[in-house]
Residue, then its C-alpha position, 0 to 999 in steps of 0.5 A: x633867705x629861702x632858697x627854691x621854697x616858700x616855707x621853713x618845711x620845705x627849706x629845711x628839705x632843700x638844706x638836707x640835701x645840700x648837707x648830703x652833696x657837700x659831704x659826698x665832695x672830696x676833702x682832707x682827711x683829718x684823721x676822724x670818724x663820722x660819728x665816734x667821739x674821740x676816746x679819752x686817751x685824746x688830751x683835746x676834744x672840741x664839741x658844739x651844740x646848736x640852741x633850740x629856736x625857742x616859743x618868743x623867737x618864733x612869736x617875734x619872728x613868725x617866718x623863722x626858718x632854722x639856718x643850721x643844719x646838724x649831721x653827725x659829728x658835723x654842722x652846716x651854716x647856711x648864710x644868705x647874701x646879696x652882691x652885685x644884684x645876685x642872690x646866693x647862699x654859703x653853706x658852711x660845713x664844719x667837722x668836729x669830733x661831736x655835734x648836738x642840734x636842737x633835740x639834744x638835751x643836757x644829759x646828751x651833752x653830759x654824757x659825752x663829757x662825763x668820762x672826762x669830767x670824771x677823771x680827776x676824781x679819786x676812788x678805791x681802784x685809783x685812790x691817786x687820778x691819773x690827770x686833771x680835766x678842764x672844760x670850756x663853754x664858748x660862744x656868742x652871747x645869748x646862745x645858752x652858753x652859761x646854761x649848757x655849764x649849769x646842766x653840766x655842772x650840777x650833773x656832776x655834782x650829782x655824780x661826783x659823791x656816788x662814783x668817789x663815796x668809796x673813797x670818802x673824797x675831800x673835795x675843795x671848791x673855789x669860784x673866781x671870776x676874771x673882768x677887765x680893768x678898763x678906764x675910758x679906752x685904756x685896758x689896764x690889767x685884769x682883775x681877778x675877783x672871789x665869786x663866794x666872798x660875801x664882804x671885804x676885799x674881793x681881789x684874788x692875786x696868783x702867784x707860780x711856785x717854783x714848780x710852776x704851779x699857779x696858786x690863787x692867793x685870798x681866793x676862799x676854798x669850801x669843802x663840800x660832801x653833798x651834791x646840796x653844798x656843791x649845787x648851792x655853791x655853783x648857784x651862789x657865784x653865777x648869782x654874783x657874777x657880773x652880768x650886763x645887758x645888751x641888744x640880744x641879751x638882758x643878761x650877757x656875761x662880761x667876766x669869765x666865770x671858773x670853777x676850780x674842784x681840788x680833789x684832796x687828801x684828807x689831812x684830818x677828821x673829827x670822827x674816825x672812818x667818817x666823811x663828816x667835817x673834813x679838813x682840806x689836805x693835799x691836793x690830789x688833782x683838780x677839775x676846772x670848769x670854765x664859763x668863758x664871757x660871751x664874745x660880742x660884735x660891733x652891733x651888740x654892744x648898741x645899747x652901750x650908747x657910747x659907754x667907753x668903759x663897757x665898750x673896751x671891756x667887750x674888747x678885752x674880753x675878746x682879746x682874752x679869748x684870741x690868746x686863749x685859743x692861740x694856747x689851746x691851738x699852741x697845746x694841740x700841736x705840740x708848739x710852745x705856750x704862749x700863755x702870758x699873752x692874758x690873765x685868763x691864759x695865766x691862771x689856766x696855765x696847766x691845761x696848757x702844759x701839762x701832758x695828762x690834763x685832759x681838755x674839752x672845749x664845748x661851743x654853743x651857737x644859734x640857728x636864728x638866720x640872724x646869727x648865721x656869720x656868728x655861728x661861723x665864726x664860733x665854729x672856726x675859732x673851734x676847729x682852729x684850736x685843733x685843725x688846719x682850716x681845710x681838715x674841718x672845714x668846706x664850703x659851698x656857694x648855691x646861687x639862687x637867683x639874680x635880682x633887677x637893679x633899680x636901673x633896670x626897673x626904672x628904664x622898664x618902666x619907661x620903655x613900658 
């Protein structure tokens, strides 16, 4: 829906300046700058980054016009609508403590991560990292979600043996991905399955120790000391992941994809003063990076065609994201965890509970008119796991005209 134009140019004009009153009108003040991401002191950081509007979208749709509008640290969802014959659009502004359009790239997103990404790592002047680090990728399918998590992590992967080469660091990978257990309409509970086993059973258990601390029990750990070795691990279990086409994604993720870096000290080396065959030793800190499934509506799972299983598993997967945000929400107030409401929650326990683990949670969303409510919904499930609704979130309603009803057109037509 165009509002007071006829072509996406002017449309996005039209935008911008609705964009400017909104952010002129009074709110609560949540505490943030306009444009300054948060120092790395914050123990939770909340982005979003907008998908570019590619080549085949526009081929499909040659009147397609951007429904999102990004300023600063803070994004705009216009939807339009149609109730009781009158025209109108709700523009949506969400706060967050950064916001990437379209022109931004991975090395922009990288960069905003990097400080964080690069906490666990040990070197010379920290031999022993003062905290751990996890990251989530969240969003819709189909909104470049998993290919934000690959920019990001082979970016790291180039970086990390560079900044810690000093150090000779021992570095631990471990791959696991979480699917639902589904049976007819019965959700049974999640398994837990090692992404870099090639044969043989491939369910993982974990177990907490008396500590508290949660150990993955069969999950395969390999050592890596090159940015090959860590890249091609990375590549190998997206390869195996579970995968599952849908009405607006050939290749939507139905399991929620996790990678755990262990930082160790080096128990023993077959040369003396050399990295080369490194055993695994104690771990030190660890660096998590999480490419969560992507949430689905009633009308994406279409293609489904009745499946029971396929349809309660979008169910579960979206069940094990509500409880995901309840812990994160639970961590950023200082309220107590619930984190046994998923496995999922579970397995993550420690970013949740521990005071020096650093988190960032990135959400991705579209600006295809198409997807407008869905780009709400990313954005308010964001700003909700740090925020009260009104420290993030305004809204406006632009009425753009009212529309005859078919009874008026009719009873126009016969006094005509």
């Amino acid at each position: 829906m165009l509002a007071h134009s006829s072509t996406p140019e002017s449309w996005q004009a039209h935008a911008a300046q609705v964009v400017k009153s909104i952010a002129a009108s009074p709110r609560t003040s949540n505490g943030r700058g306009s444009s300054q991401i948060q120092d790395d002191d914050e123990r939770h950081l909340v982005f979003a980054r907008v998908r570019p509007l590619l080549p085949s979208d526009y081929q499909k749709r040659p009147d397609l016009y951007d429904c999102v509008t990004v300023t600063d640290s803070s994004i705009t969802v216009h939807s339009g609508s149609s109730r009781l014959n009158v025209a109108s659009i709700l523009h949506s502004t969400f706060d967050m403590d950064a916001a990437f359009g379209q022109d931004a790239n991975d090395d922009d997103i990288y960069e905003a991560v990097r400080s964080t990404l690069l906490r666990p790592v040990p070197t010379l002047t920290m031999p022993v990292p003062v905290g751990d680090a996890t990251l989530f990728l969240y969003g819709k399918t189909g909104t470049g979600k998993s290919h934000t998590m690959a920019g990001i992590a082979n970016r790291f992967a180039r970086e990390v043996f560079q900044v810690a080469d000093a150090a000779c660091p021992i570095v631990g990978v471990s791959a696991v991905e979480i699917v639902a257990g589904t049976k007819g309409f019965t959700v049974s509970r999640d398994f837990i399955l090692d992404l870099l086993k090639k044969s043989g059973d491939r369910r993982v258990d974990f177990r907490d120790d008396a500590a508290g601390t949660m150990h993955l029990q069969g999950a395969l750990e390999k050592p890596v000391g090159t940015f090959t070795e860590m890249a091609a691990i990375f590549d190998e279990a997206r390869t195996a992941r579970r995968t599952q086409a849908n009405a607006r994604n050939s290749e939507s993720s139905r399991s929620h994809l996790i990678y755990f870096l262990r930082f160790r000290k080096a128990a023993a080396r077959a040369n003396a003063g050399s990295c080369q065959t490194p055993q695994l030793g104690r771990v030190l800190s660890t660096l998590t990076l999480v490419d969560l499934a992507g949430n689905e509506y009633g009308r994406d799972t279409l293609t489904y065609k009745g499946n029971s299983d396929l349809v309660t598993d979008s169910i579960a997967i979206n069940r094990s994201l509500s409880a995901l945000k309840d812990c994160i929400r639970a961590a950023a107030t200082g309220n107590p965890v619930q984190f046994r409401g998923s496995t999922l929650t579970r397995v993550l326990k420690k970013c949740f509970v521990d005071p020096a683990c650093r988190t960032i949670f990135v959400g991705t969303l579209s600006g295809d008119p198409r997807d407008a409510n869905h780009a709400r919904q990313t954005l308010k499930y964001m700003g909700l796991i740090k925020w009260r609704t009104d420290e993030f979130m305004r809204e406006k309603v632009e009425t753009v005209g009212a529309q005859p009803s078919a009874r008026r057109k009719s009873n126009a037509r016969r006094v005509g």
